[in-house]
N, C-alpha and C positions, 0 to 999 in steps of 0.2 A: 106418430110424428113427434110428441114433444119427449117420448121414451130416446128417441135418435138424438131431438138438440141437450137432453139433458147428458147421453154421451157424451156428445159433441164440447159441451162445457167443462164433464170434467178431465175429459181428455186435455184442453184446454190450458186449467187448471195444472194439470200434473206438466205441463211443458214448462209455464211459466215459473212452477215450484225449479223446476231444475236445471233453466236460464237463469232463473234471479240466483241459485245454487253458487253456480257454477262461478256468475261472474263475482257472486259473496267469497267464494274459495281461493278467484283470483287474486281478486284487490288483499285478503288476507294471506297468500303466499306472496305477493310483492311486498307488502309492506313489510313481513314477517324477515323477506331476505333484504329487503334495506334498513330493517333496526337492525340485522345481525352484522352486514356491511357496515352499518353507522358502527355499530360498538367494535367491529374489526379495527379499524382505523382509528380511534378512540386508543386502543389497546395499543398497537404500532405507535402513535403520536409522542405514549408515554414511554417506547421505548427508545426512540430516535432522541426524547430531552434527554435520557441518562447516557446516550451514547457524545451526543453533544456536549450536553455540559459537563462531560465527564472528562473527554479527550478531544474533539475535532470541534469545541468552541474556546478551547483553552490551549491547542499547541502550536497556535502564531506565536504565544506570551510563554512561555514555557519551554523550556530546554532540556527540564530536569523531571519532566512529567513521569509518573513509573506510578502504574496504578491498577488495580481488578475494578473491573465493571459488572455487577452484581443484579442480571434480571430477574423478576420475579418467575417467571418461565424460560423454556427455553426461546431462545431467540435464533432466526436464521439469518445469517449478513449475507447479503450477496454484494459482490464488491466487482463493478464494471468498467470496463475501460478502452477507448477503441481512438488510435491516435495518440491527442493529447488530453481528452476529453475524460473525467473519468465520476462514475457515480455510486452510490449509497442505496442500495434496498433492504428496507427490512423487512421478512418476512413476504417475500416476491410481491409487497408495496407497489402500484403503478400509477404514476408515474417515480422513479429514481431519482436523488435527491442529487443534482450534480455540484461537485467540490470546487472552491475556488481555485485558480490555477497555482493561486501561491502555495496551497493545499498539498505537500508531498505525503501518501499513504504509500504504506508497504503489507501487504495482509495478502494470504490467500482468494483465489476468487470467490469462494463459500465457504461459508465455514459455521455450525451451530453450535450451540451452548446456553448454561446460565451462568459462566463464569467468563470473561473473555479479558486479559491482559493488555493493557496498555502503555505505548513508555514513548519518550520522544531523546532524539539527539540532534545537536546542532551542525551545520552543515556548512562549515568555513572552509573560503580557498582563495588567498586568506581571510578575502573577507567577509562577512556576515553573508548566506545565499540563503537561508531558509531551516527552518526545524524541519524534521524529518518524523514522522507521524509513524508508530507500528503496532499490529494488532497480530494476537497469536492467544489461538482455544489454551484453554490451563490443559486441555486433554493431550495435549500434543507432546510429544518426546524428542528429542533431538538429540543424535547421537553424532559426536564430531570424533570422526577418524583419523589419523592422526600416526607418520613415522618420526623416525629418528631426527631426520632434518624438518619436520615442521613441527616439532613438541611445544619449541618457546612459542611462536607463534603463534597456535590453537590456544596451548595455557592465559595469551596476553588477552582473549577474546572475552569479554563480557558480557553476560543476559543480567535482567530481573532475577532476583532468587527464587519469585514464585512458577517459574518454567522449570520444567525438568529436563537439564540440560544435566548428556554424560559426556564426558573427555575422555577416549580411552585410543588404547594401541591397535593398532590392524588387525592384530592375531587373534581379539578377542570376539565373542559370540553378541551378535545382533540380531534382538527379536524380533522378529516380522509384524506390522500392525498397520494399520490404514490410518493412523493418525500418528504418524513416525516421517520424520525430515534426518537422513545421512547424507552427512556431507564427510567425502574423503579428501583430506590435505596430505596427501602423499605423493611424490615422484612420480608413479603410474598412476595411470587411470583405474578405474574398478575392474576385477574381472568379471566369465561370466557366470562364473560360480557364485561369485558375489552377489552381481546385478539380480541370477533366479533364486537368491535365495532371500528377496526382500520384493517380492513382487506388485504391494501394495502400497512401500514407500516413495516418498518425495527424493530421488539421490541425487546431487551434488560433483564433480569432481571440482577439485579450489586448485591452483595456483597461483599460491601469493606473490612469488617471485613477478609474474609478469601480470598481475593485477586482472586477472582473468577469472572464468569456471563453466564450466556449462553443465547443463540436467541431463540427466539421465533416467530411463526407467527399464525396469526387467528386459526387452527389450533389446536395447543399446543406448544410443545418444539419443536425445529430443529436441538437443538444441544447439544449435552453433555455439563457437567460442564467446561470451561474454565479454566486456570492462566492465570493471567497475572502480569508483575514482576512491574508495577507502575503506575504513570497515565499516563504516554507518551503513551504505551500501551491501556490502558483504553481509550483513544482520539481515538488511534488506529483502535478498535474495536465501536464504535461511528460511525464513517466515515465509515464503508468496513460493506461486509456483509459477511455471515459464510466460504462458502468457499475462499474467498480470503485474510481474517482473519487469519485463522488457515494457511494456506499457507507461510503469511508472520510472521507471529509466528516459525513456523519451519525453518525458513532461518536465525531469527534472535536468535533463540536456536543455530543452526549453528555457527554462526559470534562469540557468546559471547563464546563459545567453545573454537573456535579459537583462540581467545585474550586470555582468560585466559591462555592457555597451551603456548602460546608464553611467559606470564608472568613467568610460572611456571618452563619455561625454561631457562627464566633470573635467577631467581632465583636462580636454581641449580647451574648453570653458576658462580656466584656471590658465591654462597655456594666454589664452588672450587678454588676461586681466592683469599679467604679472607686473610687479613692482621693484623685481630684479634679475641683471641678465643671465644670474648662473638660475635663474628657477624656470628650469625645460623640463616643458611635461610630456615633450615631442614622443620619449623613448618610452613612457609609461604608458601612453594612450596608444603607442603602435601594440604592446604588448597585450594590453587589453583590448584591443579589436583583436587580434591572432587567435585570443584565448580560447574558444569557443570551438575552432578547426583543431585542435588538441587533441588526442587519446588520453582516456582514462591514466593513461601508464605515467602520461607526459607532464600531468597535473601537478606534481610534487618536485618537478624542476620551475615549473608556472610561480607556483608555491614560493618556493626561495628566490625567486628574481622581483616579483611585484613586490614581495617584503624587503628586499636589500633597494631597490629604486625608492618606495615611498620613503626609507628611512632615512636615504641620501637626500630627498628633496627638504626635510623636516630636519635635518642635519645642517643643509644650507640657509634656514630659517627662512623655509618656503612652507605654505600650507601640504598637508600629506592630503592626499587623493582619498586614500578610506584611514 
């Protein structure tokens, strides 16, 4: 009998060794993945400050911003956008860091690196609308194609010097690469010799003429016809691919909206407070309510009539509008 309890005990014994085991293993694999979690996020924290304080807490104030982003690792940006809504992940980070709407980015949906280029340009029509935020891997290549009738064109285009951008004629040789954006500024579209012999590029067709472009990939087409209101834009669409394109296009249709009708409300404003009868702001404030129902194409007639009315009202020793 006490040969059986003394069984009995350390059978006992040996269960209790490897429940107290087991739950000793637990509580040390949780903890062990929430310090590795903790230090994840640690590590992310210090990359969203240099992506911040580098470019997207400095390009409200900033026009002239053109700068490398130097991580100590590589880093992955996921760059999202649905509507007008649009957000920041680094390193598939959850929750997404979402942008203020005055916030215009232009980037790829993802894109990784430990080099990542940043520049900003300002976005007037004519008046002050917003900086214009863009990001592009140093990895990347950009080949602009380019005929007889659009050489000056392409030549007037400007990047960063630290991109590798080539300018060249139709007829020459494009290497194929998965971190390659062509874009053709010719008369035709691509053909489809062309299109299969760049299967893993970002392509482009551009017409400047009528302030257009749409992507393309080995394929065919990806995307309906485009606007776009300039070349800031144009750069825009360069950098990003279709869906993150059209995304940030519609956020900055939004913002310019919004500026104008604040214009237009000045205007009115001004209209009721005048202190003389030739200062009507009747024809400026109808213009900038219109402005917004506009095409891309139409923007640069927009352009010259809100510039020649403000000048006229500031000419009649009326307050200018912007």
């Amino acid at each position: 009998m006490f040969a059986h309890k003394k069984g009995e005990t350390e059978q006992f014994n040996w269960i209790f060794v490897l429940v107290a085991g087991a739950i000793f293993f637990s509580f040390f694999v949780f903890f062990t993945f929430r310090f590795a979690h903790a230090q994840e996020q640690k590590h992310n924290l210090a990359l969203a400050k240099i992506l911040y304080d580098g470019a997207l807490g400095v390009a409200g104030t900033k026009n002239n911003l053109d700068t490398t982003l130097q991580f100590p690792q590589p880093v992955e940006l996921i760059f999202t956008c649905l509507g007008t809504r649009a957000a920041f992940s680094i390193n598939h980070e959850d929750p997404a860091e979402e942008l203020e709407p005055s916030l215009l980015v232009f980037m790829p949906g993802h894109f990784s690196g430990t080099k990542i280029q940043t520049w900003t340009s300002s976005w007037n029509q004519p008046f002050f609308i917003n900086n214009i935020v863009y990001f592009s891997s140093l990895e990347k290549e950009y080949y602009l194609i380019y005929d007889q009738a659009h050489a000056s064109f392409v030549d007037e285009l400007s990047f960063p010097s630290q991109l590798r951008v080539h300018k060249q004629a139709r007829s020459i040789f494009i290497p194929n690469s998965s971190q390659l954006t062509v874009a053709f500024f010719t008369n035709e579209p691509p053909t489809s010799q062309e299109l299969q012999s760049l299967p893993s590029a970002t392509i482009l067709f551009v017409q400047p003429e009528q302030q257009t472009f749409s992507y393309y990939s080995s394929a065919g087409k990806l995307s309906n016809t485009i606007y776009y209101y300039d070349s800031s834009f144009l750069t825009g669409a360069l950098v990003s691919d279709v869906s993150s394109f059209s995304c940030s296009l519609q956020r900055a249709q939004q913002r310019f909206e919004k500026i104008s009708s604040l214009y237009a409300v000045k205007a009115g404003l001004l209209d009721q407070h005048r202190m003389k009868t030739d200062c009507s702001y009747s024809t400026i404030q109808q213009t900038l309510q219109h402005a917004p129902q506009l095409l891309p194409i139409q923007k640069e007639a927009l352009t010259t009539s809100l510039l020649a009315q403000n000048a006229q009202l500031i000419g009649n020793g009326c307050r200018g509008v912007f």
